[in-house]
N, C-alpha and C positions, 0 to 999 in steps of 0.2 A: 263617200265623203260628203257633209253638211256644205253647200255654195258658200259663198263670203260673206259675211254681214258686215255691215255699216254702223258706226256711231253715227248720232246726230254732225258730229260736230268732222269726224271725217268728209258724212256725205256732204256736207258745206265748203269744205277745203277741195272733195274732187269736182263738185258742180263749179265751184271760183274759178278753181285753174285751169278747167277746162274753157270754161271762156274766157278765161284772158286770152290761152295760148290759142284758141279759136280766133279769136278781134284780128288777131294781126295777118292770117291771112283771108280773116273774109274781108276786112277793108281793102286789101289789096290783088283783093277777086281771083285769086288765085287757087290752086287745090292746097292741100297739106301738106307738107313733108316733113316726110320720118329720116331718122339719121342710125340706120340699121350696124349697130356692132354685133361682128359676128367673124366665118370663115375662121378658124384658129389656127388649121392647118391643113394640106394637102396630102400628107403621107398615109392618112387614114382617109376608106372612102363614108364613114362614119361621121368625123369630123367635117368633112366637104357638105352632105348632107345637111346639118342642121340649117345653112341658108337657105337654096331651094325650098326646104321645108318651109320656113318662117316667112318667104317671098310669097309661097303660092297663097297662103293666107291672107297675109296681105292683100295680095291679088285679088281673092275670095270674097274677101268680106269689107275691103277699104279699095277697092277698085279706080277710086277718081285720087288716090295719093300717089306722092311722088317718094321714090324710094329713095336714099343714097347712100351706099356699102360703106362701110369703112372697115373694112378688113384687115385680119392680121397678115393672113398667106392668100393669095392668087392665082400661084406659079403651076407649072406641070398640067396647064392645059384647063385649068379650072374657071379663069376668067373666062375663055373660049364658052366652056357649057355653060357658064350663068347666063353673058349676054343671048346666048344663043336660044335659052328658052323663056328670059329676060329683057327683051331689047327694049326697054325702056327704061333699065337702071341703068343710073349712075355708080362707078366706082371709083371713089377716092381714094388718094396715096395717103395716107396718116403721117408720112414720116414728107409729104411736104406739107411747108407749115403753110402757104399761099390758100391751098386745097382743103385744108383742116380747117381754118380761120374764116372760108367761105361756110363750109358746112356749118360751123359753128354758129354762123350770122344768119342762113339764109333757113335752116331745120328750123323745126318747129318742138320737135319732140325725140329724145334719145332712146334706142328700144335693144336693152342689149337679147343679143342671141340666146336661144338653147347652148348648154355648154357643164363642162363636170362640174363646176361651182362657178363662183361670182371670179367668172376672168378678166373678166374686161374693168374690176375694181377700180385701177388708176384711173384708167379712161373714164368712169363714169366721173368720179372726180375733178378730172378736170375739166368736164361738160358742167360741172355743177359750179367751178370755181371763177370760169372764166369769163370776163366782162363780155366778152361777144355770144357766152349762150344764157349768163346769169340767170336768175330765173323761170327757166324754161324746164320742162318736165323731163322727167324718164321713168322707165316702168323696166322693170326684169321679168323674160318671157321661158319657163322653162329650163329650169338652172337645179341642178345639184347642189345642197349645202348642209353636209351634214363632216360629223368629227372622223377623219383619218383612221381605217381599220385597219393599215397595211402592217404586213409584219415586221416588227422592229425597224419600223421607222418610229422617227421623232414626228409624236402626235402639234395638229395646229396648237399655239399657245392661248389661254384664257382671252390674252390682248389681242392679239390677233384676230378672232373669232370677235370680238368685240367690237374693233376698226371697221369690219366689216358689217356687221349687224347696224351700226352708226351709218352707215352710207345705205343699205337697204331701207332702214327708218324712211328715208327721204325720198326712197320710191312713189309712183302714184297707186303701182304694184308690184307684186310682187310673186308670179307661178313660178313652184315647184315641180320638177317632174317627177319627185315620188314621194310620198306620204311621211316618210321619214326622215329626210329633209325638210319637211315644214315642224312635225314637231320639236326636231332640235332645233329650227329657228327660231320658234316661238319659245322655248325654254332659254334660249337665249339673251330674250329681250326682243325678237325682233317683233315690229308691228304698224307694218306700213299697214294705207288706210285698207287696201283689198290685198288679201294673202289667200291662195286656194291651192289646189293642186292642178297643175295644167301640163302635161303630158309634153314630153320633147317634140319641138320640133318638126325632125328628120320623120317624123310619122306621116309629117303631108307632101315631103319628097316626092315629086315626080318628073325629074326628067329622064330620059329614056333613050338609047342610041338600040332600035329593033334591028338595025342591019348589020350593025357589027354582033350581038347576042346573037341573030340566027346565023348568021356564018361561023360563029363559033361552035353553035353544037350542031350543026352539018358536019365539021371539021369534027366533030369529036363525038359524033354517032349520036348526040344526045336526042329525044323525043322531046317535046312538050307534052307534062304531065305526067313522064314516066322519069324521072329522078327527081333525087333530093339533095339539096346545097348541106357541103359540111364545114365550119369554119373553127382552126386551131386557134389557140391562143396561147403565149409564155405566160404568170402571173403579173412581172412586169413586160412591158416593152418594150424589148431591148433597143432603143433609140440610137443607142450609139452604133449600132451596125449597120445605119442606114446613110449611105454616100451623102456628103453633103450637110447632113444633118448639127455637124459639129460637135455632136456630145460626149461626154467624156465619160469613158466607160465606167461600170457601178459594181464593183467585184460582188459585194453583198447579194444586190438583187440578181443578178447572173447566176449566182452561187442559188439563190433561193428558185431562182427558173429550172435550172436543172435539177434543183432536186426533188420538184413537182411535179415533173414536166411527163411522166408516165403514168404518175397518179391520176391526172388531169386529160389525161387523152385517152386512156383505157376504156372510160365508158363509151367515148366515142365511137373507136375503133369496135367495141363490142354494139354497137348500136349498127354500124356498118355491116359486118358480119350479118348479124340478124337482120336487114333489109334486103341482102343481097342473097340471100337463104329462102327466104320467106312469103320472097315479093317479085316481081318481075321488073321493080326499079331498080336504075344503077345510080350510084352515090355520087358529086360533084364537089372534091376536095379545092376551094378557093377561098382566096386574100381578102381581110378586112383591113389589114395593112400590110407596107411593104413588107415586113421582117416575118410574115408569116407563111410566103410560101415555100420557105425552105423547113419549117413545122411539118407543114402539109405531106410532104414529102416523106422527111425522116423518119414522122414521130406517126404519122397514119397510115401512110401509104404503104413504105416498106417495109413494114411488120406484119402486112395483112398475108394470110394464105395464098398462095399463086392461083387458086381456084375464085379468091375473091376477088381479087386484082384486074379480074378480066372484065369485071363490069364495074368497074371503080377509073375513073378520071383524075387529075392531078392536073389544075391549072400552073404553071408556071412561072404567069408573068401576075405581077399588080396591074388595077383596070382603077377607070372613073367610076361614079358612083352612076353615071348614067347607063355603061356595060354594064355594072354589076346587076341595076333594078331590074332592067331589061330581061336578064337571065335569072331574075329569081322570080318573076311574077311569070315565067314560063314553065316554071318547078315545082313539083308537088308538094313543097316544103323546104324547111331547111330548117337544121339544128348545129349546135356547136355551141364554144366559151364568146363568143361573140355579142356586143347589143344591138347594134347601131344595122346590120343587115338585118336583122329581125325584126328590129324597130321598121324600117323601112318592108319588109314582107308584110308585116298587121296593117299597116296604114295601104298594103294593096289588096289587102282580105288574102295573102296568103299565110296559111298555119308556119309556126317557128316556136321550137324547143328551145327557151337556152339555160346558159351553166354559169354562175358566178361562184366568185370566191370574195374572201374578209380585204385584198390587197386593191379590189375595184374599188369605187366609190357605190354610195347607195342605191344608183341607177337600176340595176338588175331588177326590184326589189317594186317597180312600177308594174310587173309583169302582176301582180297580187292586185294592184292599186283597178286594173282595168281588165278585172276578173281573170285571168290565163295562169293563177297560181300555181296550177296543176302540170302548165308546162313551165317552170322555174324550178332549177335546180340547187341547190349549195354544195358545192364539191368538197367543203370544210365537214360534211355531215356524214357521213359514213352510209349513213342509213337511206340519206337518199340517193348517195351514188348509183348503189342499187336501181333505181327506178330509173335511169335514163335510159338504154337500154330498151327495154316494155313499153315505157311511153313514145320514144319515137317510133318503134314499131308499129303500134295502135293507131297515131298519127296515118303513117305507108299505108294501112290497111282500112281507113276509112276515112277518104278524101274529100267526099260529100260532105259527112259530118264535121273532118276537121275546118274545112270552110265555111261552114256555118259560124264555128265558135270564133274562128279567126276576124269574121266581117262583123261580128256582136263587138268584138274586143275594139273595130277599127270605128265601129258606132257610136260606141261610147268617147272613144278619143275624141272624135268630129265635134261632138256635143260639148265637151269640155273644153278644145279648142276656141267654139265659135264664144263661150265665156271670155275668154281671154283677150278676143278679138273686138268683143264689145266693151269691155272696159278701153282699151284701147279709142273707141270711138266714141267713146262718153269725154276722151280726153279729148278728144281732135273737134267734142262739139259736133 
């Protein structure tokens, strides 16, 4: 993909605003601060991911700025691991308004998170509308935005899609994390001053809990380096079977999970099969969200042969995202309908298969964008069903190599990353 180019008359608007929104804290001799929207939820450790990710960056490459969360969700132990590999950020309550109105006065710059599309819309909105941040920047880092492929749902409307492109206009940027979301953007209309493709997030993800991961696969015979992580997925989500969650069940898409739901796992299960056949690895069936280790179970595990089963694991419980890395960058791989773990494996140079369908957003579809085409799947394709299978085998069976392609794939992220991170710092001046 061609970097970003500039008008004249843009690159004048991002050198302006950079130094105004610069003046006000180098008169006051202070470092920067960034006003970080993100966190959207806890129940995926995907979702938990894209902060860490966009923190350590931060860290990385604007080292002397001062962070401040604004979060949607922090619950279930997630605030614990931010500050704990974080202790310098601040996290704010959105929903008090004392908290909000300080942030608003004291940032310098709104930077919404990685995320399936432009979530955090309202929010950006009202950082733009209101007298205590009025003209002060924001930039969008890694965001999905492309039109609705799910099945028989009711597609975004024209206006819709339009509301939104209006509010990215007024971006200082604007990264996409995959190539297909930038050109419906720009079909759109959209065309803030920098528009590029900039990879999620959750790729620079690292925090890490090593002591609970090796007590885990002590407990469960696992080696480092001799298994492979496998992760189920329904088409939708079935959110509403998650305590708490409050949602209101969706007979349709229930309806449309079950009756994929063999379709959609068979290559797995046959990819299993074939590793544990093949190879002297045993397979690690676990959760990228709560509602899938009972997937795990039903739809992988107890359909597999009794002779396969003996070198096949079944996690049971849901973990942070800090267990999760932990145990996957100790793993020869990992494949599954998942993004967001495998997002997280490339960004630690290890190899990851995965499988999307038409019901996800455009995300899958980044695996092309940062060369790994070849391990991306379409499960809507018949033709490549077939190939999942072979290729994760091929993967099992040349680990050398598949780490090579895996650390090219996390190479190129970093480099597109540090893009991101200097427009970023052209704003802060």
């Amino acid at each position: 993909m061609k970097p970003p180019t500039y008008s004249r008359r843009s690159f004048l608007a991002l050198t302006g605003l950079a130094a105004l929104s610069s003046s006000v804290w180098a008169k006051e001799k202070r470092p920067p601060r960034i006003l970080l929207r993100s966190s959207w939820q806890t129940v995926n450790i995907g979702d938990i991911a894209h902060t860490p990710g966009v923190l350590r960056l931060l860290e990385d490459h604007l080292p002397d700025a001062e962070v401040w969360l604004w979060p949607s969700r922090v619950d279930n132990g997630v605030d614990e691991l931010l500050m704990k590999r974080f202790p310098k950020l601040r996290i704010i309550d959105g929903h008090n308004n004392k908290e909000l109105a300080e942030a608003f006065i004291k940032c310098d710059f709104l930077l919404h998170g990685s995320g399936a599309n432009f979530v955090a819309e309202r929010q950006v909105v009202q950082w733009l509308n209101s007298p205590k941040s009025k003209g002060k920047p924001f930039g969008v880092f890694g965001i999905s935005f492309a039109p609705k492929q799910s099945w028989k749902t009711e597609p975004d409307s024209a206006e819709r899609i339009a509301q939104s492109v209006a509010v990215l206009n007024q971006a200082r940027f604007v990264y996409f994390r995959d190539s297909q979301s930038m050109r419906f953007a720009q079909a759109k209309g959209c065309q803030a001053p920098v528009m590029a493709f900039g990879p999620d997030g959750a790729f620079a993800c690292d925090v890490k809990n090593d002591a609970r991961a090796e007590a885990f696969l002590k407990a469960n015979q696992l080696q480092p380096g001799k298994f492979l992580c496998c992760i189920p997925r329904a088409r939708y989500t079935p959110g509403w079977t998650i305590p708490g969650k409050n949602q209101a069940p969706d007979p349709i898409k229930a309806a449309r999970n079950e009756a994929m739901m063999e379709h959609d796992h068979a290559p797995l299960r046959q990819a299993i099969v074939s590793v544990v056949q093949k190879t002297s690895l045993k397979v690690l069936l676990c959760p990228e969200d709560m509602t899938q280790m009972r997937i795990g179970k039903e739809v992988l595990f107890d359909p597999l042969p009794e002779a396969i089963k003996k070198r096949v694991v079944w996690r049971s419980d849901y973990w942070l995202t800090d267990d999760a890395l932990s145990v996957y960058v100790r793993s020869a791989g990992l494949f599954g309908n998942e993004l967001h773990s495998a997002i997280m494996c490339i960004g630690q140079g290890v190899p990851a298969v995965i499988c999307r369908w038409a019901e996800q957003t455009s995300k899958g579809t980044m695996w092309r964008d940062i060369g790994l085409g070849d391990w991306l799947f379409d499960l809507d394709d018949d033709a490549q069903v077939k190939g999942v299978a072979p290729t994760v085998l091929a993967m099992a069976r040349d680990p050398e190599g598949s780490r090579r392609k895996a650390a090219a794939a996390g190479a190129r992220v970093r480099r597109l990353h540090a893009d991101g991170m200097a427009a970023l710092k052209r704003e802060l001046g």
